[in-house]
N, C-alpha and C positions, 0 to 999 in steps of 0.2 A: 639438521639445520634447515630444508628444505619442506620438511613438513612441518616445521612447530607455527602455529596459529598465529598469525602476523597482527591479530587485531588482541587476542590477549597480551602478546609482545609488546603492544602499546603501550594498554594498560599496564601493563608489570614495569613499565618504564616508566612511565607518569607516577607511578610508588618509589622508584629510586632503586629497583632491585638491579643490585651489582651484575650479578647473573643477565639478566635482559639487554643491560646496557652494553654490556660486550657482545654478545648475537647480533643485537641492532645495529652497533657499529659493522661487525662485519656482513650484514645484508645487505650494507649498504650499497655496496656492489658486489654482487651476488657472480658477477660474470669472475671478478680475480678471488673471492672464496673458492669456488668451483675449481678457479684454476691451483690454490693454494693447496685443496683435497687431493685432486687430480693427482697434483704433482708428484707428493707423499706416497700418494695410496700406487702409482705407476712403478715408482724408485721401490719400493717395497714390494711387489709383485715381479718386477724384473729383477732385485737381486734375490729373491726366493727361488725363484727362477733357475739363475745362476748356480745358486747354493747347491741346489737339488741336483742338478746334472752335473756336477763335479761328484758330487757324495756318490750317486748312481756310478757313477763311472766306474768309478775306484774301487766301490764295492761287489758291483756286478759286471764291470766290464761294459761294452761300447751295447748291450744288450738290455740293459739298466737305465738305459735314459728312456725307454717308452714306458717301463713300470714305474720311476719315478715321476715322469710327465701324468702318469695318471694319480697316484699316489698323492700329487701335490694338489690337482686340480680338486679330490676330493676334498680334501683338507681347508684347500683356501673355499672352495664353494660353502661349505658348510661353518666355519670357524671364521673366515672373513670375510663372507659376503651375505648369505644368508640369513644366519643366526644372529648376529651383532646389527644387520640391517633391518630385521625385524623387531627386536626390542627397541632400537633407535624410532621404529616408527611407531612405536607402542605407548616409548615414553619421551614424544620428543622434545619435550623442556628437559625433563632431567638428565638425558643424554648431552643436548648443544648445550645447554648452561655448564656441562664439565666438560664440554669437548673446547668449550672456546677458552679453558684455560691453558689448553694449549696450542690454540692454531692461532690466539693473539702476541705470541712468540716469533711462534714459526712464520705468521705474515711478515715479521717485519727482518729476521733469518734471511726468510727468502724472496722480499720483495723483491731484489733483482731478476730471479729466475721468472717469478711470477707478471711480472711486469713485461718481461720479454712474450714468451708464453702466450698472454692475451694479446700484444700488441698482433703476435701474428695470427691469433685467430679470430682477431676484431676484423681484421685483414681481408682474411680470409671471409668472415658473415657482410662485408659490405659489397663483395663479389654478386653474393644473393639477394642483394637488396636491402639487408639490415643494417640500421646503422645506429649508432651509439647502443649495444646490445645490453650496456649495463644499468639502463633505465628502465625502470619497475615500478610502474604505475597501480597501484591498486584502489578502485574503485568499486564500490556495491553498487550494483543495478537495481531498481525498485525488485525486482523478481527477485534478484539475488536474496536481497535484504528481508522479501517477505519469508523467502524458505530460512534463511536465519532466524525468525522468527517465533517459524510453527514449530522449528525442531528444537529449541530451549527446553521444551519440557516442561520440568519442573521447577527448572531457574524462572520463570514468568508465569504468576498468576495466570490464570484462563482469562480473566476480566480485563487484566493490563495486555496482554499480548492481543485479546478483540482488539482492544482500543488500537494497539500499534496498528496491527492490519488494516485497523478503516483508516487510519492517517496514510496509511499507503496507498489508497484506494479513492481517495479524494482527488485524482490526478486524472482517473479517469471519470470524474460526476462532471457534471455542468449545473448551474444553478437551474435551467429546466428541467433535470432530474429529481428533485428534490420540492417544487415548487409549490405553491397551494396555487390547484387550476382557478382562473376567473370566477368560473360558474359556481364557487364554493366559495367565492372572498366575501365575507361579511363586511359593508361598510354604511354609511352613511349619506343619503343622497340629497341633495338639497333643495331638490324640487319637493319633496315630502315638507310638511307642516312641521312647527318648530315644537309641537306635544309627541307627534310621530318621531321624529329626531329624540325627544327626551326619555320618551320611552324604550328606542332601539339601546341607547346607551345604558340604560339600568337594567336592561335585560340581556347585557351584551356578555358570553364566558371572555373576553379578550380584552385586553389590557390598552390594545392599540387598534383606530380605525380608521381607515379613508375615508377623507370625502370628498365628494364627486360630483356632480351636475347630470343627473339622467346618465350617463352611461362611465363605467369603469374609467374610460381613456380621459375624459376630463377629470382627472383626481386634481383636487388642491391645496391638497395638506392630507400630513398625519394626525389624527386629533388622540394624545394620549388620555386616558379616563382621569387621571390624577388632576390634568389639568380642566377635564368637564365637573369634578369636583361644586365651584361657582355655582355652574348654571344647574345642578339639579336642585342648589338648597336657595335659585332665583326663583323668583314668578314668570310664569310663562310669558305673561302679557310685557314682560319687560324684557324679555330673552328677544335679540332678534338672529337672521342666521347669518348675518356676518358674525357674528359673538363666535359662531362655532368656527369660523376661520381664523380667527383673532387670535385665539388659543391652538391653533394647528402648528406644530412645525413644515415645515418645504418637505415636499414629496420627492424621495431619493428614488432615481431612476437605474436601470442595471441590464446590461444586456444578456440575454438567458442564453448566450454560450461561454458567458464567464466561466469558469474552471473555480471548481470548489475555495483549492488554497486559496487564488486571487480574492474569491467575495469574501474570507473571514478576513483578509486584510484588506481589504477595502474598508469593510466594517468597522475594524478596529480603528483606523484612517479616521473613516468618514462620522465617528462617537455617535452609528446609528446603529440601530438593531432590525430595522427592517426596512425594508426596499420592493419596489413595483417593477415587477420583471417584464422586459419590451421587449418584441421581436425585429426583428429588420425591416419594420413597414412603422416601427416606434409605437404599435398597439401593446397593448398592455395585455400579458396571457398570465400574470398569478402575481401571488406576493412570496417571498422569501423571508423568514427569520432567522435573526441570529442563533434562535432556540432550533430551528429544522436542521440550521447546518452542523451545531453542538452533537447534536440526536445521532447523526450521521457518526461522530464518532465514539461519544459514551453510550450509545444508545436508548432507549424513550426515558424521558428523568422530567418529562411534564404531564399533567393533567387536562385530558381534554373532552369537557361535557358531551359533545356530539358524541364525539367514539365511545365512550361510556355509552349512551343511549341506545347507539347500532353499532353493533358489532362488522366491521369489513369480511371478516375469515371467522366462519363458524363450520367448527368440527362435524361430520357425522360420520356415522357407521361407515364399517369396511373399509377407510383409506379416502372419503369423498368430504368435500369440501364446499359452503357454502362460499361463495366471496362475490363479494359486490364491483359490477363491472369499472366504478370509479378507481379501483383499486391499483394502487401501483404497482408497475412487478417487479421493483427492488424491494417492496415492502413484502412480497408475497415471496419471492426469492428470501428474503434473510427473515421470515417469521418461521415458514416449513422447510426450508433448507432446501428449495427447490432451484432448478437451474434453467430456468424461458428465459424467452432471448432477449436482452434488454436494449441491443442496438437500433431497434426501430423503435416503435410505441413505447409510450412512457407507462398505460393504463394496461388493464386485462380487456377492457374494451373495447380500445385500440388494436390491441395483438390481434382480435379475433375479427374486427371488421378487416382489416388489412388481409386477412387468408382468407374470409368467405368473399371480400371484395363486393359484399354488398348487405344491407340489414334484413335479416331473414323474417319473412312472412310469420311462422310460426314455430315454435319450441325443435330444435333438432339438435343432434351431437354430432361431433367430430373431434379428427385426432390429430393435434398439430406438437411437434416436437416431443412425441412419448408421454403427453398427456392426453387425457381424455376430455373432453368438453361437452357441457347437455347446459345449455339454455334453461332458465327457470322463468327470468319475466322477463318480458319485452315491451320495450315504448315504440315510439315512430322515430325515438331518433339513435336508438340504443340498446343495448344488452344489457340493461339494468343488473341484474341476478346470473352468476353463474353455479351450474355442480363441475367441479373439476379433481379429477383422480390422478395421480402420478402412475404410468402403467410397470 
């Protein structure tokens, strides 16, 4: 009764099986089933008991009650506690689903006894600090629930149980984990000419663009392409750049320690798909999409010109790794199945300026967290190129 799985017990409830619905009734308080087993199982061990050293006696004299004291302990060890508790535990639906056809009797036989019984050993656990002992909370912990998970097996797809895991795992992202850095936002700036504007947009892979005034933090709209549709099949000479504001939606702003879950319902809220993530000083450090956060749990299901053209992680020989210092390292953790530390830096460029603690003159290697690290190209303001080996 104590080991049958409380959450298929549910479910075999929510189908109407007769069999569950009696166990459930009596888990219900688990403290007077206990005591209702107890009871039984004591009255039937004490008059075994009794039996035994009468029979001994009789039979063998006042010398017969230590062979029969041992004689019984074998018997009940093996034939009523051992063996019957190990197939109980083997098959414990098929076991409590017949056993509760008769302790739904005998509960209600012995409620009196049963009721006394607890009353004084409720009594008794509130001495210790425990109080109402027959409340039985059961709750999955995210941990809990991810190790339910992995151990399905075969009952969960490989693909559907990924998917569960990242939804588990969403609790610990922040929309800055996830975000497209500044320095990679493609958008539209207004100080450019209205041909330079027209031609960014017909060359643009993206569906949706900021535009700005000279720098990022002045954004003033999202201009989606559907809606620049007009102005490419206008004359230039007739285009002016309010037109490309005209057609913008309002620029949705988002603070980049929002928590994953929060930003898909914000989203869903706010019937936008993407937002301009601000730090605590309200600068603007990336953009978010509804498509990045998606990704995060079905994993990549979009096409994207850049990354086609450069690759981030390229293979080579013996276990070594080309990867580009912009790279994330949750993207570089769940591509190689590698484990860096994601609590500080969000890039591989970050991780490694934070341990040399300064940008290195010229090409050198190091070993930080059981990998290996060799510099390939260097800027002045950066580790462009990494080789990195898992040791």
């Amino acid at each position: 009764m104590m080991a049958i799985n409380r959450y298929r017990l549910k479910h075999l409830c929510k189908k109407g099986d007769r069999g569950a619905l009696r166990v459930e009734r009596l888990l219900r308080r688990p403290d007077r089933l206990i005591g209702l087993i107890l009871i039984g199982n004591n009255l039937a061990n004490n008059f075994a008991a009794a039996i035994t050293t009468v029979i001994a006696i009789r039979l063998l004299g006042n010398s017969g009650v230590a062979i029969g004291g041992l004689l019984l302990t074998l018997v009940m060890l093996v034939f009523a506690e051992v063996t019957p508790k190990t197939v109980a535990t083997l098959y414990p639906e098929r076991i409590s689903f017949f056993a509760s056809l008769i302790l739904r009797p005998l509960a209600f036989v012995l409620a009196p006894a049963v009721i006394l019984v607890n009353g004084i050993s409720n009594g008794v656990t509130k001495l210790f600090g425990i109080h109402k002992a027959y409340i039985h909370i059961e709750h999955l912990a995210p941990e809990e629930l991810r190790t339910v998970v992995d151990e399905a097996g075969e009952l969960i797809p490989d693909q559907h149980q990924g998917m569960l895991l990242n939804i588990l795992d969403l609790e610990k992202s922040t929309v800055e984990d996830i975000m497209i850095p500044r320095n990679e936002v493609e958008g539209l700036d207004l100080e450019d000419d209205v041909s330079t504007l027209l031609e960014k947009i017909r060359t643009s892979e993206y569906t949706r663009l900021p535009i700005y005034r000279g720098d990022l933090n002045e954004v003033v709209g999202i201009l989606h392409l559907r809606n620049a549709a007009r102005l490419l099949h206008g004359d230039n000479r007739t285009i002016s750049k309010a037109d490309f504001q005209t057609h913008a939606d309002e620029p949705y702003f988002v603070p980049e320690s929002t928590p994953l879950p929060t930003q898909l319902m914000n989203f869903q809220q706010q019937k936008c798909r993407i937002a301009l993530v601000v730090n605590e000083y309200g600068e603007v450090q990336g953009i978010v999409t509804l498509e990045d956060l998606l990704e995060e749990i079905v994993g990549n299901f979009t096409t994207n010109i850049a990354e086609d053209q450069e690759q981030d992680i390229v293979p080579r020989a013996d276990g070594w790794y080309n990867i580009h210092g912009g790279t994330f390292i949750r993207d570089i953790n769940r591509t190689l199945d590698w484990s860096l530390p994601i609590d500080g830096p969000k890039t591989l460029n970050g991780l490694a300026m934070e341990y040399l603690e300064s940008i290195p003159c010229g090409n050198i290697s190091f070993t930080l967290e059981g990998y290996l690290f060799e510099t390939v190209e260097l800027t002045d303001k950066k580790v462009a190129w990494f080789s990195v080996k898992k040791l």
